[in-house]
Biopython code that builds the backbone (N, CA, C, O; Angstrom):
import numpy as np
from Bio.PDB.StructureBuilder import StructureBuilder

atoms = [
    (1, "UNK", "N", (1.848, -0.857, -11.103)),
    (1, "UNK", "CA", (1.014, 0.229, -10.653)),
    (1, "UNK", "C", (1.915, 1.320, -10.070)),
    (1, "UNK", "O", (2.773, 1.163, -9.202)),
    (2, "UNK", "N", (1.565, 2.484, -10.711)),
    (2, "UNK", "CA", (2.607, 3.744, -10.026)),
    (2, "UNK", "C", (1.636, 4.454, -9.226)),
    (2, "UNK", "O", (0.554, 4.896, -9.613)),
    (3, "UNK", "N", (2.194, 4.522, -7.939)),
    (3, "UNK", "CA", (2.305, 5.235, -6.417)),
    (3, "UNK", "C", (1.329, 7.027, -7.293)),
    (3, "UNK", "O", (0.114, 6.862, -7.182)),
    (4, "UNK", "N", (1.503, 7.768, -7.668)),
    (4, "UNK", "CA", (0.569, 8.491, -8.065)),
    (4, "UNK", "C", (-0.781, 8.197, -8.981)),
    (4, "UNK", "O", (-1.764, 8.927, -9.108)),
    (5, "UNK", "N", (-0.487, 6.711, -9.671)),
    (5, "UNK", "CA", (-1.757, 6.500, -10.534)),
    (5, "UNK", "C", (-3.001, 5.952, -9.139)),
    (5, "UNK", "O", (-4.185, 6.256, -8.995)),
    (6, "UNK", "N", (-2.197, 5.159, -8.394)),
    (6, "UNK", "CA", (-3.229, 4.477, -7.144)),
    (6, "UNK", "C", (-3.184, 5.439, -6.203)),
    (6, "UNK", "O", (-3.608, 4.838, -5.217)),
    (7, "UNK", "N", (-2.801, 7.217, -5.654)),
    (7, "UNK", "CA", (-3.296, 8.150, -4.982)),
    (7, "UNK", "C", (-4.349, 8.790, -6.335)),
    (7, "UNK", "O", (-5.350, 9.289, -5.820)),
    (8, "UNK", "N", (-4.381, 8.884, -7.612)),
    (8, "UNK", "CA", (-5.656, 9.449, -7.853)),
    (8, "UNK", "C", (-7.044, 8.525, -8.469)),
    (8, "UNK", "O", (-8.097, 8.890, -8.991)),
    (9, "UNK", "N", (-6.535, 7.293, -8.162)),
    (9, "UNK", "CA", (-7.917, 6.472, -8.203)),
    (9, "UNK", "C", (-8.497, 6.582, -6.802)),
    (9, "UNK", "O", (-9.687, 6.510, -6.497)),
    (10, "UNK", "N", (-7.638, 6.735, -6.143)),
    (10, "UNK", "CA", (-8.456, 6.407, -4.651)),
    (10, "UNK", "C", (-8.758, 7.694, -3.676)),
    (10, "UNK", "O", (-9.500, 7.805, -2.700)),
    (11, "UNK", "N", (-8.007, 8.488, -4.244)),
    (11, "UNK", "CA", (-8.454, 10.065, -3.487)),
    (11, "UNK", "C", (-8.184, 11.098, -4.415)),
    (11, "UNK", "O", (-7.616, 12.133, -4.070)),
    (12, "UNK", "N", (-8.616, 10.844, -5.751)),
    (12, "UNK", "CA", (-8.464, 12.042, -6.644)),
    (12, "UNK", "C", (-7.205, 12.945, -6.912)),
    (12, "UNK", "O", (-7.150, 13.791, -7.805)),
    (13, "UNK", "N", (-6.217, 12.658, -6.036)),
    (13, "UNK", "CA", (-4.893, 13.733, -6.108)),
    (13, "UNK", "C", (-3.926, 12.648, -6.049)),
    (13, "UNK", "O", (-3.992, 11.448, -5.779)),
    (14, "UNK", "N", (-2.745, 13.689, -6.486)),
    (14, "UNK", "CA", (-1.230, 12.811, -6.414)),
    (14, "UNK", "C", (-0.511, 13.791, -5.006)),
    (14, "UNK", "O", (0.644, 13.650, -4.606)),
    (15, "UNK", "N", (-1.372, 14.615, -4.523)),
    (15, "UNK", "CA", (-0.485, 15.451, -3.549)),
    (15, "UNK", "C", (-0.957, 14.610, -2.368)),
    (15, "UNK", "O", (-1.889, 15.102, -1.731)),
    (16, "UNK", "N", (-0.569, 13.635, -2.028)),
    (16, "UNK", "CA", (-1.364, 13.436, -0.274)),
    (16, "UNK", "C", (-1.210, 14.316, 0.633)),
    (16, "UNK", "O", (-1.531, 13.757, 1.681)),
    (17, "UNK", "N", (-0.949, 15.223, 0.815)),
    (17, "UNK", "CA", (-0.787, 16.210, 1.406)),
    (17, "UNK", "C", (-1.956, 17.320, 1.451)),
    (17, "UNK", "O", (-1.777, 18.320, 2.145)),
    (18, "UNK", "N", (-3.292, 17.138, 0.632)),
    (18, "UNK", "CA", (-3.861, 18.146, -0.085)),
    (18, "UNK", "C", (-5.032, 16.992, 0.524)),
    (18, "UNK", "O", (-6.102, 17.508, 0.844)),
    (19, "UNK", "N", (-4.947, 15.806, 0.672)),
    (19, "UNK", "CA", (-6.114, 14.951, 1.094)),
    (19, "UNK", "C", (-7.085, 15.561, 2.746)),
    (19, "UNK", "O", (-6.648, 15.905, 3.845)),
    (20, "UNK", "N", (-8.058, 15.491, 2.372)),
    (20, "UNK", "CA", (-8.660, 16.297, 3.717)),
    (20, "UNK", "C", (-9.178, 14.599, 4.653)),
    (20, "UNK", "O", (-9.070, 13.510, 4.090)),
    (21, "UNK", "N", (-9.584, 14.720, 5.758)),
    (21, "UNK", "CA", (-9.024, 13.060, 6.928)),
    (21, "UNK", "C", (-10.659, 12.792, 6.136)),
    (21, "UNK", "O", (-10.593, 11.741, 5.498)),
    (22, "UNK", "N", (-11.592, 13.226, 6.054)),
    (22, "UNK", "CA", (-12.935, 12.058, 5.454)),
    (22, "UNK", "C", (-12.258, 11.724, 3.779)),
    (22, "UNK", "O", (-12.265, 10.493, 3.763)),
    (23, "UNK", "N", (-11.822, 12.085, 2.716)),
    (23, "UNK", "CA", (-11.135, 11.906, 1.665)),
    (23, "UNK", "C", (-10.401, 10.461, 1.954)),
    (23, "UNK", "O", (-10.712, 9.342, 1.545)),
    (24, "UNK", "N", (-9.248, 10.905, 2.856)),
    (24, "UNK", "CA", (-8.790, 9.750, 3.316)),
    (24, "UNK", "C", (-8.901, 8.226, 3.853)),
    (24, "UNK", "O", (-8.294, 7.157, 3.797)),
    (25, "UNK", "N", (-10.476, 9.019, 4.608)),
    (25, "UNK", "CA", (-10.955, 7.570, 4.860)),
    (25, "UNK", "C", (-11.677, 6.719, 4.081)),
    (25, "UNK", "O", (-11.817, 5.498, 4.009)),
    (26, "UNK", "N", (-12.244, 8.004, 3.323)),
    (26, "UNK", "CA", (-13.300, 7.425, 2.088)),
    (26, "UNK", "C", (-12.451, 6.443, 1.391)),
    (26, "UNK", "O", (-12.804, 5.282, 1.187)),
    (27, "UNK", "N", (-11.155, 7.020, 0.980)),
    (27, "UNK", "CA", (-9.765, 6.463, 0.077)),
    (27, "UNK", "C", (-9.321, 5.163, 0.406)),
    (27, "UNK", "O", (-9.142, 4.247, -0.396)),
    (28, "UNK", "N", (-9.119, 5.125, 1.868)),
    (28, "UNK", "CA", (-8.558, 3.986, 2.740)),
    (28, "UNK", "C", (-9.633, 2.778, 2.597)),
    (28, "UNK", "O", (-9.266, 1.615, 2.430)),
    (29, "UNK", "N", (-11.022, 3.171, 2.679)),
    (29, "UNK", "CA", (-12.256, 1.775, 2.585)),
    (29, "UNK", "C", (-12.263, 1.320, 0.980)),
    (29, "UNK", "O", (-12.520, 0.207, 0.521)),
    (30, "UNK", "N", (-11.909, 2.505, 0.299)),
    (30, "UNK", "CA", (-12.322, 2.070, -1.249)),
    (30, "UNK", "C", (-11.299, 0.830, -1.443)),
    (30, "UNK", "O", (-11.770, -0.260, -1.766)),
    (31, "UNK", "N", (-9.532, 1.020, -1.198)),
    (31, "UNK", "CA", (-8.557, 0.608, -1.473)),
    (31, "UNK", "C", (-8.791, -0.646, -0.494)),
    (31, "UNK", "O", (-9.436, -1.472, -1.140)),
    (32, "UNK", "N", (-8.554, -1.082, 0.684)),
    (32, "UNK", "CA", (-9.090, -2.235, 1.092)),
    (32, "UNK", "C", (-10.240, -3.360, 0.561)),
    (32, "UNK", "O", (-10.200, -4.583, 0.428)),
    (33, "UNK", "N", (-11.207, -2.415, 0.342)),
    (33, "UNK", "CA", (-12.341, -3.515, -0.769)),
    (33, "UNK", "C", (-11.718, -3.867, -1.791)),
    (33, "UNK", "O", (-11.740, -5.074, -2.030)),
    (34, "UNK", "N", (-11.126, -3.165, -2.528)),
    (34, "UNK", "CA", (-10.226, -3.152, -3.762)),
    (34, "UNK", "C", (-9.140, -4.559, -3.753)),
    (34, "UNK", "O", (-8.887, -5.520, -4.480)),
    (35, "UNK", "N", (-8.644, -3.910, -2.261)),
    (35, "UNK", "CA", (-7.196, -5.141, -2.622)),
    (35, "UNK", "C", (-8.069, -6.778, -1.835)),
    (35, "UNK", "O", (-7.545, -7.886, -1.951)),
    (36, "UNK", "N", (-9.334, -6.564, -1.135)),
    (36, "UNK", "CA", (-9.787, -7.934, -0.885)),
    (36, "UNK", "C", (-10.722, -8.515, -1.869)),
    (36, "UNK", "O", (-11.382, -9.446, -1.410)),
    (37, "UNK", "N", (-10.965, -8.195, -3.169)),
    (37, "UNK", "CA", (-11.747, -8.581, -4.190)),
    (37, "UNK", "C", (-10.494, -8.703, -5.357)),
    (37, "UNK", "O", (-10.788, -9.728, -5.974)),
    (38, "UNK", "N", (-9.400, -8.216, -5.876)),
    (38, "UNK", "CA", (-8.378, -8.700, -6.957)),
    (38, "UNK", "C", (-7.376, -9.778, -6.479)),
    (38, "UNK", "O", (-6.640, -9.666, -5.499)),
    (39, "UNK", "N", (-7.451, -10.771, -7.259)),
    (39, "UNK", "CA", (-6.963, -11.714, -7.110)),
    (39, "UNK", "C", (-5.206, -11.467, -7.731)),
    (39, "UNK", "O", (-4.197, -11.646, -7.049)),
    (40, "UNK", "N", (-5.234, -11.149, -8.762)),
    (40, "UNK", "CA", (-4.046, -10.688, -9.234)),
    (40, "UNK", "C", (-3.020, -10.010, -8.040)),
    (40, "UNK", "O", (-3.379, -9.017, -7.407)),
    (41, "UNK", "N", (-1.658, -10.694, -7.808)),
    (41, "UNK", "CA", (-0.783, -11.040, -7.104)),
    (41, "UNK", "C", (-0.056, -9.893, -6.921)),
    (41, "UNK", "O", (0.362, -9.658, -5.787)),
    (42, "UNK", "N", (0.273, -8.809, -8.201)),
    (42, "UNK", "CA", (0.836, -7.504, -8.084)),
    (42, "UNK", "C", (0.522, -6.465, -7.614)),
    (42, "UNK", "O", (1.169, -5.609, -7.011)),
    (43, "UNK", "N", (-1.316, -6.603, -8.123)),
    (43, "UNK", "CA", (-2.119, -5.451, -7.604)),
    (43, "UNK", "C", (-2.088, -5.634, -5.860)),
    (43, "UNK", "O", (-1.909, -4.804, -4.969)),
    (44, "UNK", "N", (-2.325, -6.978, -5.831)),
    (44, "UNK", "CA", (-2.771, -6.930, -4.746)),
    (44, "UNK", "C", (-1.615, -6.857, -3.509)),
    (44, "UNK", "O", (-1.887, -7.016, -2.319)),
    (45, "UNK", "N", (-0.246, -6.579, -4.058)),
    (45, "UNK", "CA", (0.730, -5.835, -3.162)),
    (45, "UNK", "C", (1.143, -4.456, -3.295)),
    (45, "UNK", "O", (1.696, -3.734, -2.466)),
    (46, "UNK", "N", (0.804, -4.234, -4.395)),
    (46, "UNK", "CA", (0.675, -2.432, -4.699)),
    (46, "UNK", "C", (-0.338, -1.456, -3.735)),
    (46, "UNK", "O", (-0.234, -0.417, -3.082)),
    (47, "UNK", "N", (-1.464, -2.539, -4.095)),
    (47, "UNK", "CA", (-1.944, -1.884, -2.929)),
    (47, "UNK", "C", (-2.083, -2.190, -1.400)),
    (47, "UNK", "O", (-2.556, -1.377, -0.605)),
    (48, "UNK", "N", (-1.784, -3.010, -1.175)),
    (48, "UNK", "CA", (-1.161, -3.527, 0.483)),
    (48, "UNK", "C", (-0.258, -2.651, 0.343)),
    (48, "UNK", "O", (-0.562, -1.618, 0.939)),
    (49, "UNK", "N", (0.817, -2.597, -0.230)),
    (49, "UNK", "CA", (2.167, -1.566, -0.019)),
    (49, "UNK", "C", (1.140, -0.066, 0.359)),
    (49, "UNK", "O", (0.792, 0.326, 1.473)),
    (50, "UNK", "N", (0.965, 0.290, -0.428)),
    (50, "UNK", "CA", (-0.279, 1.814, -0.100)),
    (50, "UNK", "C", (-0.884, 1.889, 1.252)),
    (50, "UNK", "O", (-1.060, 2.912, 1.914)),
    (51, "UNK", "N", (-1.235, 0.439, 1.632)),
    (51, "UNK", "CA", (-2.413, 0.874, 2.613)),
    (51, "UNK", "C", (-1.201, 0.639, 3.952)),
    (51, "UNK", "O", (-1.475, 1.020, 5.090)),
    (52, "UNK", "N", (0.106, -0.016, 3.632)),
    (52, "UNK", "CA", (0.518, 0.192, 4.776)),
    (52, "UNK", "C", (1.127, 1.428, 5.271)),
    (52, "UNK", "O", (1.212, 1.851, 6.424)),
    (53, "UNK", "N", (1.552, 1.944, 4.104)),
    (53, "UNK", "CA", (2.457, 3.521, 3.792)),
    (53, "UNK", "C", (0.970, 4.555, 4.266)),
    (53, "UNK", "O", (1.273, 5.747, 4.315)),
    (54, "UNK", "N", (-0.270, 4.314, 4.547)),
    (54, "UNK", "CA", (-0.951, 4.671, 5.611)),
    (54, "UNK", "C", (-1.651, 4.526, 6.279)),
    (54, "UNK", "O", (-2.850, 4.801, 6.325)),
    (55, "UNK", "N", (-0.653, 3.829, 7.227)),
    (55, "UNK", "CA", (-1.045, 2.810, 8.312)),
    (55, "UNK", "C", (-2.458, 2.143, 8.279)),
    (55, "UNK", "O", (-3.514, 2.313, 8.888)),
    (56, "UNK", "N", (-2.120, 1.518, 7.542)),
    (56, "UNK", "CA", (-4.289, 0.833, 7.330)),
    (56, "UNK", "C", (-3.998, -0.647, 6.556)),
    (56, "UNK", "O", (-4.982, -1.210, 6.078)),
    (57, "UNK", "N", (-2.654, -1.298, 6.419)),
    (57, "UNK", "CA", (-2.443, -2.498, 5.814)),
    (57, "UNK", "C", (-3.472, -3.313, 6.768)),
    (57, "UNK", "O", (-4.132, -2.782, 7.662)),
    (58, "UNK", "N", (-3.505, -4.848, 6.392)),
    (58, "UNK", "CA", (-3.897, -6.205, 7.339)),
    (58, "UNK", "C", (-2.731, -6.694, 7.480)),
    (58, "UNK", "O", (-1.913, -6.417, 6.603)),
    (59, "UNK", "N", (-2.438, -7.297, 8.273)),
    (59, "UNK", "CA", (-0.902, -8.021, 9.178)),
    (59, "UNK", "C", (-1.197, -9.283, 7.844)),
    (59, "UNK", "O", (-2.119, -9.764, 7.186)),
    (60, "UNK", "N", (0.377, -9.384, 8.032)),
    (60, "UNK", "CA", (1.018, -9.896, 6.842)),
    (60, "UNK", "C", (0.414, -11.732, 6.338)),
    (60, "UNK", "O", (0.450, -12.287, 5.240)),
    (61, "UNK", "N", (-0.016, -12.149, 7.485)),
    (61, "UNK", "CA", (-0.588, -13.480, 7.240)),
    (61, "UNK", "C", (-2.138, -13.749, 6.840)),
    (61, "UNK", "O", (-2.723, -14.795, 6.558)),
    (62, "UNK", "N", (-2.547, -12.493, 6.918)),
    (62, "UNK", "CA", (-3.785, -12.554, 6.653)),
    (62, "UNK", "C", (-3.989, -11.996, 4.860)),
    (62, "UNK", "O", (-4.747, -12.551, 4.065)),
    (63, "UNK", "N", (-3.114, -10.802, 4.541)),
    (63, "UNK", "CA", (-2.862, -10.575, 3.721)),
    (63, "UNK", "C", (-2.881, -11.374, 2.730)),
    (63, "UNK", "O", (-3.762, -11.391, 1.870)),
    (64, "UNK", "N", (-1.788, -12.188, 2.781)),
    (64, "UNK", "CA", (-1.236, -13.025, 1.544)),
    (64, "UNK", "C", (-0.769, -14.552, 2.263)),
    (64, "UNK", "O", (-0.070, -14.852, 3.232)),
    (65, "UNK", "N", (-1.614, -15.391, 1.154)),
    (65, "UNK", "CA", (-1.359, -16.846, 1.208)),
    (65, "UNK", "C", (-0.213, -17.195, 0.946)),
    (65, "UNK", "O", (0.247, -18.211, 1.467)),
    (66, "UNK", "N", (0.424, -16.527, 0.186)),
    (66, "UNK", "CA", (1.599, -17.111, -0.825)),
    (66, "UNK", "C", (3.028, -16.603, 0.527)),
    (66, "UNK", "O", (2.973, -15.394, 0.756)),
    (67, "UNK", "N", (3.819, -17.120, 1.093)),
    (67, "UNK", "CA", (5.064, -16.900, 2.067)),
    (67, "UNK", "C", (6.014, -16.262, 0.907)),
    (67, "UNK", "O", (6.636, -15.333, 1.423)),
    (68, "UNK", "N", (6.318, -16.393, -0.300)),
    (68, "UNK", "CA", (6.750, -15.464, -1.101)),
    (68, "UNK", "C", (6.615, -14.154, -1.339)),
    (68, "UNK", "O", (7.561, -13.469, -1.728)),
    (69, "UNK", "N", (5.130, -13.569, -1.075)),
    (69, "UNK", "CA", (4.229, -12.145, -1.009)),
    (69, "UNK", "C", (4.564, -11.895, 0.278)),
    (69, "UNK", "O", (5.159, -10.826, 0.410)),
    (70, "UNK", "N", (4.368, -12.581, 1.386)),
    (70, "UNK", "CA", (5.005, -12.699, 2.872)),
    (70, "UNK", "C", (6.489, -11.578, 2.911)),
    (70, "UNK", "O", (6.617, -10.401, 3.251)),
    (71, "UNK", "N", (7.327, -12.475, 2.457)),
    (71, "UNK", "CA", (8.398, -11.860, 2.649)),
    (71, "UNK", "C", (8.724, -10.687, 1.689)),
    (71, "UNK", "O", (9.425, -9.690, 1.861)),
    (72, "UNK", "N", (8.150, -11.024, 0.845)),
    (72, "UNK", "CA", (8.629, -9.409, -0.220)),
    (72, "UNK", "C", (7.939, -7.981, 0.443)),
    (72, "UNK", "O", (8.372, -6.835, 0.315)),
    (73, "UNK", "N", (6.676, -8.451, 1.219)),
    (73, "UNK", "CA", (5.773, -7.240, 2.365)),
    (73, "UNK", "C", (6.948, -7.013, 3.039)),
    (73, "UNK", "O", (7.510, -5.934, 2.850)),
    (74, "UNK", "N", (7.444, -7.841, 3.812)),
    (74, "UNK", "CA", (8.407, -7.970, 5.007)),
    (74, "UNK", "C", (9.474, -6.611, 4.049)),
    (74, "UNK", "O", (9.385, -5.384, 4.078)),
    (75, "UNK", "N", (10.375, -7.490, 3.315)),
    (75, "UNK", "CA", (11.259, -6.483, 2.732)),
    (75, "UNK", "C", (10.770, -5.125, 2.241)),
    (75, "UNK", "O", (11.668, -4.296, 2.097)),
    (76, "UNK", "N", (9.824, -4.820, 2.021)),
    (76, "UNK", "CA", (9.260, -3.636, 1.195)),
    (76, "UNK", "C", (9.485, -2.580, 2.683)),
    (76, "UNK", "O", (9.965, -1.452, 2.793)),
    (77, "UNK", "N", (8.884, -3.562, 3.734)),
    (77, "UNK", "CA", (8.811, -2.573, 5.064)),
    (77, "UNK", "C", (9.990, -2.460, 5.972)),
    (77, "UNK", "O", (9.873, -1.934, 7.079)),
    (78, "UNK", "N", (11.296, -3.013, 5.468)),
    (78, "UNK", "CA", (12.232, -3.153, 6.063)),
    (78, "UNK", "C", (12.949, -1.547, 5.722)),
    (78, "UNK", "O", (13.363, -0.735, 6.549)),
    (79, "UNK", "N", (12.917, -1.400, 3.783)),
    (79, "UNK", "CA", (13.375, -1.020, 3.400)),
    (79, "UNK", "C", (12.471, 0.779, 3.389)),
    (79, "UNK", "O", (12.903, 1.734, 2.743)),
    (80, "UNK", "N", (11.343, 0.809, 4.168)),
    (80, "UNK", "CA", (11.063, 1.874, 4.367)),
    (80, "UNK", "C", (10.958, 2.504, 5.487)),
    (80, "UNK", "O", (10.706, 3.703, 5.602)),
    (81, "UNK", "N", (11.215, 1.439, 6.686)),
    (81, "UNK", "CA", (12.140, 1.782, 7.558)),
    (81, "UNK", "C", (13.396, 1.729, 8.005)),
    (81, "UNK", "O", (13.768, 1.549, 9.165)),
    (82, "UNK", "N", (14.291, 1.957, 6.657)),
    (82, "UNK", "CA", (15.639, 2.151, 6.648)),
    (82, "UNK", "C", (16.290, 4.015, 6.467)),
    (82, "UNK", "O", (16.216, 4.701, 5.447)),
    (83, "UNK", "N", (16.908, 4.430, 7.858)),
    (83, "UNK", "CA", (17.294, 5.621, 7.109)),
    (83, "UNK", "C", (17.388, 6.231, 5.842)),
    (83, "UNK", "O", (17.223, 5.331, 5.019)),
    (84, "UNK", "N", (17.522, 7.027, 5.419)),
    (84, "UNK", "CA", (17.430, 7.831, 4.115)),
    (84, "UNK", "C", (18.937, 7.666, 3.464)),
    (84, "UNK", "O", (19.796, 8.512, 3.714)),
    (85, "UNK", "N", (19.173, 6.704, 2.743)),
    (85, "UNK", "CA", (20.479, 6.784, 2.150)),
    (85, "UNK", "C", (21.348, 5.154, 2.293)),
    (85, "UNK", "O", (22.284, 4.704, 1.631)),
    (86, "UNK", "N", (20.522, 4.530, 3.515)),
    (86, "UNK", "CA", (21.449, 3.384, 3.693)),
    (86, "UNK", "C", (21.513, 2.279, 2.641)),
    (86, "UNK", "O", (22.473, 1.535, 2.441)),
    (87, "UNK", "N", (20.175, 2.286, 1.906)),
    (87, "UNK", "CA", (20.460, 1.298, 0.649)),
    (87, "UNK", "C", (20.501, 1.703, -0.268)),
    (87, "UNK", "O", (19.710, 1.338, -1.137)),
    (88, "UNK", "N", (21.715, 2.916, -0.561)),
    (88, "UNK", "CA", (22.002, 3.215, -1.846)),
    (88, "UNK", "C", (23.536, 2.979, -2.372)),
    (88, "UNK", "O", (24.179, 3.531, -3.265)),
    (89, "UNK", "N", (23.748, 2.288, -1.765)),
    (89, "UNK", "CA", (25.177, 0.972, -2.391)),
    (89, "UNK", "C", (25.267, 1.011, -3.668)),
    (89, "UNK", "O", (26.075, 0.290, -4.252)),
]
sb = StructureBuilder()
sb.init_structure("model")
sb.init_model(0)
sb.init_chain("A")
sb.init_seg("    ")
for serial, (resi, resn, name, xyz) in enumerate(atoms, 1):
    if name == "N":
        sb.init_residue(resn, " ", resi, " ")
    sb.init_atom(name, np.array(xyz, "f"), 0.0, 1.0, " ", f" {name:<3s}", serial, name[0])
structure = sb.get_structure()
């Protein structure tokens, strides 16, 4: 799933920037129902990844059964709170 295909299913635009705060919230409830009804393992960190990138994830144990999905959340959020440049080795 690409990061602009899941901003215009869920709020019509690829600009988040252009999202007005009811859009957003409308966006934020759709995508939560969304990721607590697909069972499928990818979607359902694509869009956890989304909802944490605005601020609206569920804490990581509630999220995902699997401690494998666990830690790849963990790393996803490590690595987006890593300065701008440090993991480009």
């Amino acid at each position: 799933m690409l990061l602009d295909d899941l901003l215009e299913r869920y709020f019509a635009t690829s600009d988040i920037s252009s999202i007005s705060a009811d859009a957003l919230t409308a966006g934020i409830e759709h995508c939560r129902v969304d990721f607590g009804l697909t069972k499928d393992r990818g979607k359902r960190f694509a869009l956890w990844a989304l909802l944490h990138m605005l601020g609206s994830a569920p804490e990581l144990d509630v999220a995902f059964e699997d401690e494998e999905d666990r830690e790849a959340a963990r790393n996803f959020m490590v690595l987006l709170a890593a300065p701008s440049g440090e993991n480009s080795e």
